[in-house]
N, C-alpha and C positions, 0 to 999 in steps of 0.2 A: 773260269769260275762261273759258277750256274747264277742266272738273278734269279733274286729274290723279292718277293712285294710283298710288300705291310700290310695289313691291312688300309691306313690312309684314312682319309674323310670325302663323306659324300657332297661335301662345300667349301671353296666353289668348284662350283662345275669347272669342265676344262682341264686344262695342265696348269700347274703351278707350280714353279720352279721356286725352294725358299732359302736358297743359299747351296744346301747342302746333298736336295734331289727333291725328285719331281710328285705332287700326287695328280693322281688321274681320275676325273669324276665322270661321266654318262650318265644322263639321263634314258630309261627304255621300260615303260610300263608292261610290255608285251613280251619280251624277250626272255631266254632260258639261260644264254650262255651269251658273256660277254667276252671276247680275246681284245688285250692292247697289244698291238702289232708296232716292233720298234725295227728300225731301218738305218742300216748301216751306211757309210759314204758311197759304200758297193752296191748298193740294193739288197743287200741279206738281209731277210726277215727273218725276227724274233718274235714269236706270238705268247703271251702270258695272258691266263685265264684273271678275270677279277672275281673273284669268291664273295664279294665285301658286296650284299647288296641291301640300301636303307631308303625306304623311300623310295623303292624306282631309281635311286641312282646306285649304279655299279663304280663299283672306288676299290684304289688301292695306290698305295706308296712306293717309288722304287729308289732306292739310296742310290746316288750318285750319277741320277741322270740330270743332266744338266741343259743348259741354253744349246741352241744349237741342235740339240735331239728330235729326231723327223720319225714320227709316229703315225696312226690312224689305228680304226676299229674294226673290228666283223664283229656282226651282232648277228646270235642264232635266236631263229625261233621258229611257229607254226608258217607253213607255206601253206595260203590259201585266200587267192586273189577276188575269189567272190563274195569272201568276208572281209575285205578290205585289208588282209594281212601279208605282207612279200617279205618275209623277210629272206635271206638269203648268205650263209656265211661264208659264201666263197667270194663275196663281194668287199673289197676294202671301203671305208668308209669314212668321211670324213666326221670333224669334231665339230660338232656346233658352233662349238665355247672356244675354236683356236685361235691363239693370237696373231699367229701365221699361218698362211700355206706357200708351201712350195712351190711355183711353177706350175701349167696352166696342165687342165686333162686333155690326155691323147686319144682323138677319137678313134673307134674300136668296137667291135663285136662284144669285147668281154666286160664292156660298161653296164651292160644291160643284164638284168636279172633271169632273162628269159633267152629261149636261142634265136640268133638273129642268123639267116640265110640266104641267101641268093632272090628264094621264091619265100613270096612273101605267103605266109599261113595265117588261115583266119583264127583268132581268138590266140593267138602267141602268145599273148603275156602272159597268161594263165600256164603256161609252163615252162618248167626250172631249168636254168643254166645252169651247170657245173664248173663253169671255166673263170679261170682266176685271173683280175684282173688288175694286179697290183703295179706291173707293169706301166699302166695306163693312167692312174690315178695320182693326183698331185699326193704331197706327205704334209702332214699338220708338223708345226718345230714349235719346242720349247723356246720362250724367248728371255730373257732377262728384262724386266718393265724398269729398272731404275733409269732415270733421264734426270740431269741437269736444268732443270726448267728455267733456273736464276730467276728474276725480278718479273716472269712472267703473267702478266692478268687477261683478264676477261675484257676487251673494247669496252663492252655494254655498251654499244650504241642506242641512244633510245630508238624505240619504234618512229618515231616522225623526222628521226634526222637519217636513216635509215636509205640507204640504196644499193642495191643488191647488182651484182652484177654474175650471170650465171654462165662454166666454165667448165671446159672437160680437162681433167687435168694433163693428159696427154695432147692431146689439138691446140691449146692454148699456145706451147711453147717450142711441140714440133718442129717447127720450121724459123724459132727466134734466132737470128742471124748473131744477136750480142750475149747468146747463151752458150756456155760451152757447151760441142755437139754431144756431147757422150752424158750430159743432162737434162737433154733437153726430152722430151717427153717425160720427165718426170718428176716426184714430190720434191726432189732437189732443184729441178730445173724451176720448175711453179717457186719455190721458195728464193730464186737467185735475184740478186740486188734490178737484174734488167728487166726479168718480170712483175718483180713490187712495184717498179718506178712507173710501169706502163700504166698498174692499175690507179697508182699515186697523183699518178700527171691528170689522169683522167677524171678522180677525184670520188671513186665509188668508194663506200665502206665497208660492205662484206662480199664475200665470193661465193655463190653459191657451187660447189661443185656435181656435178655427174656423179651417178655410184662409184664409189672409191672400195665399197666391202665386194670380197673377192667373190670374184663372177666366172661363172662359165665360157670362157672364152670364144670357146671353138665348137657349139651345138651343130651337132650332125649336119644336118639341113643347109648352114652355111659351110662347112669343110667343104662339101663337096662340089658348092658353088666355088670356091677359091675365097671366099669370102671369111670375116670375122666380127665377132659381136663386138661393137666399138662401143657404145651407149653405155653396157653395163648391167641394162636389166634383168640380170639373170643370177642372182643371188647364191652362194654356198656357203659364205663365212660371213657371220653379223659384227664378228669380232675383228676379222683379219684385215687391215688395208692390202690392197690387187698388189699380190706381186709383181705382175705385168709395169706396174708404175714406178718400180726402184730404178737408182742409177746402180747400185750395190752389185747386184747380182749375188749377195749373199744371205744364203738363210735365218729369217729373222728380222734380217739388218731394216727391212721397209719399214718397222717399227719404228726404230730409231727417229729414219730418214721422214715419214708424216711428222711426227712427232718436232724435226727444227724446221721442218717446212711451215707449221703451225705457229711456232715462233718466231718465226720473219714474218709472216704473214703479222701477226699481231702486235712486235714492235713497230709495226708500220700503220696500227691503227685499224686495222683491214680486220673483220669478222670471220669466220669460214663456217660455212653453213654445210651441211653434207644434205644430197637428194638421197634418200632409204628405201629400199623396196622391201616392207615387212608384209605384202600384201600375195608374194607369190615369189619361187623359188628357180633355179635353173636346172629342173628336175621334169619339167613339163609334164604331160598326161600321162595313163596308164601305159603308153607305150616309150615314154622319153626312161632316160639311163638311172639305176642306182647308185648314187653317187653319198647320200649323206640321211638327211631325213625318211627318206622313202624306207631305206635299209634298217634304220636303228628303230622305227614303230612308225609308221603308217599311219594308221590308225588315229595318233596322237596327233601326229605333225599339222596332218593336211582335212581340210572339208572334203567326206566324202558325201557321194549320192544316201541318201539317208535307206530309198531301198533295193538300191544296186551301188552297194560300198567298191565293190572293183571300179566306180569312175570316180572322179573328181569334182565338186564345185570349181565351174571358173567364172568366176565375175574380174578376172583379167586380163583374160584373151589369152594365155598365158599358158596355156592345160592347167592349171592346178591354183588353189588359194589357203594360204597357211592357216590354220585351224587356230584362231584367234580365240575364240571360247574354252579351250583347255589351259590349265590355268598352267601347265611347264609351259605352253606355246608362248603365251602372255608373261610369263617369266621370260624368259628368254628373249622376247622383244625389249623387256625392262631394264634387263641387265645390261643388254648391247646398249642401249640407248645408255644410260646413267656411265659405260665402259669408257663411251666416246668422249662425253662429256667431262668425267672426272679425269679418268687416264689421257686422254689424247688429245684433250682442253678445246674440244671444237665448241662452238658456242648457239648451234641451232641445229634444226632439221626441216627439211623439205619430206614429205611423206606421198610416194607415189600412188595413188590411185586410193587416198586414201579412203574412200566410203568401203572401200571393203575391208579395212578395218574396224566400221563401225555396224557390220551385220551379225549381228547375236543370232539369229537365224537364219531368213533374208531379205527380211527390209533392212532398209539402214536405221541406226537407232542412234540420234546424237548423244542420249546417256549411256552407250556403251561403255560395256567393261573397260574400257581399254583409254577411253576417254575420262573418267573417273578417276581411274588412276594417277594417270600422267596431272590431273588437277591437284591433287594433294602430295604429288610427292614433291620433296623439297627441292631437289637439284634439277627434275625436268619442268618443273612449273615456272622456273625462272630462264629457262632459255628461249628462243627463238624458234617458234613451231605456225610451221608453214602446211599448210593441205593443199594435196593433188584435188580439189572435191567431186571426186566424179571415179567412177568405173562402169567397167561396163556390160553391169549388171543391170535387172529393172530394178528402174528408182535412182540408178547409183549417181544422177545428175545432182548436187548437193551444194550448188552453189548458194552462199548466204544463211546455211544449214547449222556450220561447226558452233560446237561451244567458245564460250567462251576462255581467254589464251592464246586462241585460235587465227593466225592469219590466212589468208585463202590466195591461192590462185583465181585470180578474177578471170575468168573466160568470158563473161559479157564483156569486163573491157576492151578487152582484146577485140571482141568481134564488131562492137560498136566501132570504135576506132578507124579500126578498118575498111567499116560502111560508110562512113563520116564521108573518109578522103577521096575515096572511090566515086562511081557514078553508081550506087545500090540506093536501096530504102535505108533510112535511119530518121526516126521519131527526134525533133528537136529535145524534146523532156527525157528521151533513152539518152543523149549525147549530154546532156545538164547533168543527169546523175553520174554520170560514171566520171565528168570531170569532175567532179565534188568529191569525188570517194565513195560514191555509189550509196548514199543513206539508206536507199531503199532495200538495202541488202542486211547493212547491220547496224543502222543506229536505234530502232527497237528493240534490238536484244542484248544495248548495254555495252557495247563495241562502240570504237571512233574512228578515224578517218582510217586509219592505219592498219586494217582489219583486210582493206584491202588490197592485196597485191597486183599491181600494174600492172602489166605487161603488154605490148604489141607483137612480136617474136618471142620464142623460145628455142631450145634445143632439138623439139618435135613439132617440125614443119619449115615453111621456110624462111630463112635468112631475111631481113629488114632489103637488103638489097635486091633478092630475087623475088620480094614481095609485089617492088613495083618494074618487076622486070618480064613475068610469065604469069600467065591466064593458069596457064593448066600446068601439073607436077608432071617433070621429066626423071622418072627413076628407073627408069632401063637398067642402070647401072646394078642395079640389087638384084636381075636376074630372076624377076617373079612376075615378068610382063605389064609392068609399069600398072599392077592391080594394087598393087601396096600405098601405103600412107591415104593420106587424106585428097579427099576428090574436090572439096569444095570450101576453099582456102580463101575467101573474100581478097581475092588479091587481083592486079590488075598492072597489064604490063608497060601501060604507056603510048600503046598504037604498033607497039611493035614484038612480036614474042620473042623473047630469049637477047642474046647480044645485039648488040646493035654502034654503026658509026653515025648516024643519025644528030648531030648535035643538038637540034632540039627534042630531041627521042632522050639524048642524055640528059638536057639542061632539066628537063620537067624528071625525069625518077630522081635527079640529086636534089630538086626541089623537094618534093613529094617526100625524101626519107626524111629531109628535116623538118617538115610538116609533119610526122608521126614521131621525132622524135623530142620537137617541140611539146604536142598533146603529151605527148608521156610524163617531160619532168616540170610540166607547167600544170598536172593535176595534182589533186590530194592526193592522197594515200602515198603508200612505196612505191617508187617505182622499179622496175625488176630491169636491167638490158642485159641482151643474150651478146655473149661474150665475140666479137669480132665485127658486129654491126655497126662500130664507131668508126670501122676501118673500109666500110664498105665490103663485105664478104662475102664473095656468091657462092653456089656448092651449085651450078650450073642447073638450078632448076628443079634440084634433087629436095624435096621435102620430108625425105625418110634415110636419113645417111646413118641408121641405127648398125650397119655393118659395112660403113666405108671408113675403113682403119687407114684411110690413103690421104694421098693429099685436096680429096673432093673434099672432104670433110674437116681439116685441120685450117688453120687460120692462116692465111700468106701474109707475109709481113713488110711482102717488097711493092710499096703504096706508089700509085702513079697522084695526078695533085689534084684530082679530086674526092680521091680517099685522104689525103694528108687535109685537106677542107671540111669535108666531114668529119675529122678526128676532130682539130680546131672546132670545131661549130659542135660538139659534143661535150667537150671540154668545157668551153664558156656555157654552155645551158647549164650544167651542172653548179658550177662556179656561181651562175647567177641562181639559181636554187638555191644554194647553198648561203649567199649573201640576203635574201630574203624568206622569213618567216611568212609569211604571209602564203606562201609555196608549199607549206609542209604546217597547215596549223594542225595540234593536238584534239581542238573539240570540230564539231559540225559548224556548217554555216548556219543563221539562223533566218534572215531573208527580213531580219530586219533591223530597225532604226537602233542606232550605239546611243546612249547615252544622252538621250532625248535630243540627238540631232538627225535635222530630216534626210541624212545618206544613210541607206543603207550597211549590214556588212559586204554583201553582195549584191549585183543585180545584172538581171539580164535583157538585152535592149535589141531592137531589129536593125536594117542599116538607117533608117528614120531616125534612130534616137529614141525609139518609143520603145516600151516596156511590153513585151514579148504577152502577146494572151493568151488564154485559157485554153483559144481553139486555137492557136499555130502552135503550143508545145506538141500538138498533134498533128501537125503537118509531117510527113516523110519522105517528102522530097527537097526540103530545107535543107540548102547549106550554107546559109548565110547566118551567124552571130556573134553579137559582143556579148562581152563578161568584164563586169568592173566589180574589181575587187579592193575592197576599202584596207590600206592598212594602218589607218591611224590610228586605230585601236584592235590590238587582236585580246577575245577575251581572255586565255593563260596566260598565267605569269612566267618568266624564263626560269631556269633554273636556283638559281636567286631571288626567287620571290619578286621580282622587276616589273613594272608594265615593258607588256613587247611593242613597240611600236616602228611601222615599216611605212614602205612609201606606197604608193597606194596605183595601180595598173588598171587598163583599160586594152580586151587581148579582143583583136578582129578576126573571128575565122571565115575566109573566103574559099572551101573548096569547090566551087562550081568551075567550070570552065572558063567564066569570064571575068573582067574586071567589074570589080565592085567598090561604090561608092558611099563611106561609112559616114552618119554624123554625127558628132560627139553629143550625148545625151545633153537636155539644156542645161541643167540644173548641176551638170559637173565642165560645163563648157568655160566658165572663168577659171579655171586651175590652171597651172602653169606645166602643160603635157611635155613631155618630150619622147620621141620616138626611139625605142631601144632595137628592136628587134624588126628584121624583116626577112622572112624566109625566101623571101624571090630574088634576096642579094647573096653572096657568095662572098665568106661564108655562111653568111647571117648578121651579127651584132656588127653594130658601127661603132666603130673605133671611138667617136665621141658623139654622146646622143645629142641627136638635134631639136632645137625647141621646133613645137607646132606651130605653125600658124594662123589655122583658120580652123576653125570647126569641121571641116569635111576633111577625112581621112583617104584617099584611094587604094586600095587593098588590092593587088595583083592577082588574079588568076590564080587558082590554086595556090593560094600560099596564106601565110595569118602575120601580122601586125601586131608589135605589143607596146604599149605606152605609158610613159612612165612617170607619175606625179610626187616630185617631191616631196617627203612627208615633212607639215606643216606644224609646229606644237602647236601653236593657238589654234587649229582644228577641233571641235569638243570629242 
């Protein structure tokens, strides 16, 4: 029996399956002939033309296709690569708008638009392929969207009680010993009871993930290294969660499968934040493969050269940057983003490199279209929106830039931090802002503490462990002669590069990582940890494991004891965060007197006890100070309308080489101190804090001191 297609509706884009069969919508401003190409369990292709076209989108209805139907496009139109136009109809092509894809692309000759040969020819792309490449190309499946949600909500964690913990969903659970094997690298396995507990025990509230929307797996470049795109960054479906990350193996089913992995995740109080890449595609430059955008209008998709349309804008290293200023581009980011959020109940987004979504031309423009938007619309204004703020464009450095809504990847924290502990320059006043939550970044423009995101480690570069384990990045392993990743990583090995049995070579980095990981959740703002740092995680030196799909890059789980030390010592910082407001306040500090009494909210003091001057916040070779922070009165009220009141800390940083001797400010020297914290013991916290006794503090060698004053009511 021949099909037949209805015409259908041009909205929504996509496949939409509504019980009974499927309509099919495309977007193509350029194009002449649109075919929907359906595929059998065999691989027999069926191609039917869409006649239906309104609006630039090509629609039609086909009765009785159902879930499970594995589809894609060819889209015909003008070939002519010097006007920015490729299209090409012998190329299969993926859906923008799919809610699945099938199974990763097989690299190949017949990926490309143009003929690819032995010797290579100058100006290739400029001419036509013939050869069909359906073989090669994943297939888009209808999926069925109803899900069982039950009693499921939103955390809503506020922004100040907020700790983000970021996570490839694959590497996380790789190698979990108490995960069953045949789940483990995936949405099911991230969703199982012994991966909640890890992140439970631990005491984070949201997860941020790695790109989860389906990515080009396998680009040329690394096939033939032996290699594979692990990270993610290479975008083809805004819609589809990565095949690659089902335990299912069947078409569709990943939907599902996100979808109760979401669920566990959030009966467990746990957020899930997805990292998005709307800033560039897994399509690369004029010479990379037709796969989906490039194929259905050019033109539209991507920033071309304004007067050589045959190349690309890339402000993301990337070859190519998605055409933001068209407004289906801008649709289609909207739609994925509000998909996620409504349909697959995630509850934020991390935005990779994002200033190059905010170049209307190309400066960056914080009133961007695209920014404007996301302010008024009702479902993305209340979620979780995090910026990459940088690309790597001119200008695209945009730290302290974003509108308001807006939380940032803090890179000066990060690098301060790291100057701090190290033996570099760092300005005492640079190391005072960024533990405060960095004012000078956004408390002028109506932002508070929370605005900025924390971080010492991330995903791109290296591990909290090999930070203080190696001078210089060891990436041999990526086969591109250790030129890749970042050259100048403020990191420092301890005296010794790389492994080491040294026991004071060890005793000082396992000092050292909880010296940065004390700074982290002992500052305002968020704090971000990169996911296996708690466990001590090395990746041997490698600070770019963007295509180590192996066990360099995945989490090991089998801890000797002073990784189960640092877990513990990770654990309780958190815990004590967690127990004190004064850790996480909602407003700025203000530097001064509460309530007409003469303490301060904060203050900052030398090892003298004296108040830090005008001319040492510009000292850069200082690493010596205290920070007394008052919490007998924090100004917000708790959620119930409450005075918050906390106990009130005095934190000694001593990263110099030698012992140093602190003494407690006069006018805070009758309080009744007791010493909580000391990073030069193992794990850290004492079991029961001990009272002070004398005004002088002795601070150990590279490590900080934190002290704890009972908070008093009769205090004013």
């Amino acid at each position: 029996m021949p099909l037949t297609l209805w015409p259908g509706h041009p909205h929504p884009l996509g496949a939409t399956w509504d019980g009974e069969g499927t309509n099919f919508a495309l977007f193509s401003e350029n194009a002449t002939l649109v075919e929907l190409c359906l595929f059998d369990e065999g691989g027999t292709e069926t191609r039917l033309s869409l006649t239906e076209v309104s609006n630039y989108v090509w629609h039609g209805y086909l009765p009785h296709a159902s879930p499970g139907q594995r589809y894609g496009f060819r889209v015909h139109g003008p070939h002519d690569p010097e006007k920015g136009q490729r299209f090409n109809g012998n190329k299969l092509l993926l859906d923008p708008y799919a809610r699945a894809i099938a199974g990763d692309i097989q690299h190949g000759a017949g990926i490309f638009a143009y003929p690819v040969g032995e010797v290579t020819v100058p100006d290739r792309d400029l001419d036509f392929d013939e050869g069909d490449d359906a073989a090669l190309v994943p297939k888009c499946v209808v999926v069925d969207a109803r899900f069982d949600w039950g009693d499921d909500t939103h955390p809503c964690t506020p922004w100040h009680e907020t700790v983000i913990y970021e996570a490839h969903v694959k590497g996380l659970t790789r190698q979990h010993p108490d995960i069953p094997e045949d789940l483990r690298g995936t949405y099911a396995g991230l969703g199982h009871p012994a991966a909640i507990q890890h992140l439970t025990d631990l005491g984070i509230t949201a997860i941020e993930l790695l790109p989860v929307h389906h990515f080009n797996a396998a680009p040329g470049h690394l096939v033939s290294a032996g290699l594979h795109n692990y990270w993610g960054y290479d975008s083809l479906g805004y819609f589809a969660p990565h095949s690659g990350y089902s335990a299912s193996g069947i078409h569709g089913e990943q939907v599902q499968e996100f979808k109760t992995m979401v669920k566990a995740l959030h009966g467990a109080g746990i957020e899930v934040i997805l990292d998005v890449v709307y800033n560039h595609t897994g399509e690369g430059n004029q010479l990379g493969p037709t796969l989906a955008f490039r194929g259905i209008d050019n033109e539209a998709y991507y920033r071309l050269v304004e007067d050589q349309p045959r190349y690309y804008m890339d402000f993301t290293g990337c070859g190519n940057s998605l055409n933001v200023c068209h407004p289906q581009v801008l649709k289609l980011i909207m739609d994925s983003l509000r998909y996620w959020v409504q349909e697959m109940h995630v509850d934020g987004f991390r935005f990779d490199l994002a200033s190059a979504l905010a170049r209307e031309l190309y400066e960056v423009n914080s009133l961007a279209a695209f920014f404007n938007i996301i302010h008024q619309d009702p479902i993305l204004s209340n979620t979780k929106l995090i910026a990459e703020p940088w690309d790597l464009g001119e200008g695209g450095y945009q730290v302290g830039n974003f509108p308001l809504l807006w939380t940032e990847w803090n890179g000066k924290y990060r690098d301060t931090m790291r100057e701090f502990w190290r033996d570099d320059h760092c300005r005492l006043g640079e190391f005072a802002l960024r533990l405060t939550g960095s004012p000078d970044l956004y408390e002028s423009n109506g932002k508070r503490p929370h605005a900025s995101i924390n971080f010492i480690t991330c995903h791109d570069g290296f591990s909290l462990r090999d930070l203080v384990s190696y001078n210089e990045k060891h990436n041999e392993a990526n086969g591109e002669g250790n030129r890749d990743g970042e050259s100048y990583n403020r990191s420092w090995n301890c005296g010794v590069e790389g492994e080491s049995d040294d026991p004071l070579i060890l005793q000082l980095r396992q000092r050292q990582q909880r010296n940065l990981l004390a700074t982290l959740l002992l500052s305002q703002g968020v704090p971000m940890l990169l996911g296996g740092d708690e466990l001590g995680r090395t990746q041997g030196g490698n600070n770019n494991t963007y295509c180590q799909d192996n066990e360099l890059a995945w989490v090991d789980w089998s801890l000797d004891q002073p990784q189960v030390n640092l877990f513990t010592f990770t654990k309780q910082l958190l815990a004590f965060r967690q127990a004190h407001p004064v850790f996480r306040r909602r407003n700025w500090f203000q530097g001064q007197a509460i309530h007409g009494s003469a303490v301060q909210d904060i203050g900052w003091y030398d090892p003298e006890g004296k108040v830090i001057s005008e001319k040492n916040w510009q000292v850069g070779d200082a690493k010596t100070i205290a920070v007394f922070l008052n919490g007998d009165i924090i100004p917000n009220p708790d959620a119930q309308g409450n005075p918050i009141q906390d106990d009130s800390f005095l934190i000694f940083f001593n990263a110099q080489a030698e012992v140093e001797t602190f003494l407690v400010p006069p006018h805070l020297s009758d309080r009744p101190w007791h010493l909580a914290l000391d990073t030069k013991l193992t794990p850290g916290f004492l079991e029961e804090m001990t009272p002070l006794g004398e005004a002088a503090v002795v601070v150990g060698a590279r490590s900080l001191m934190v002290l704890l004053c009972p908070h008093q009511p009769s205090n004013p």
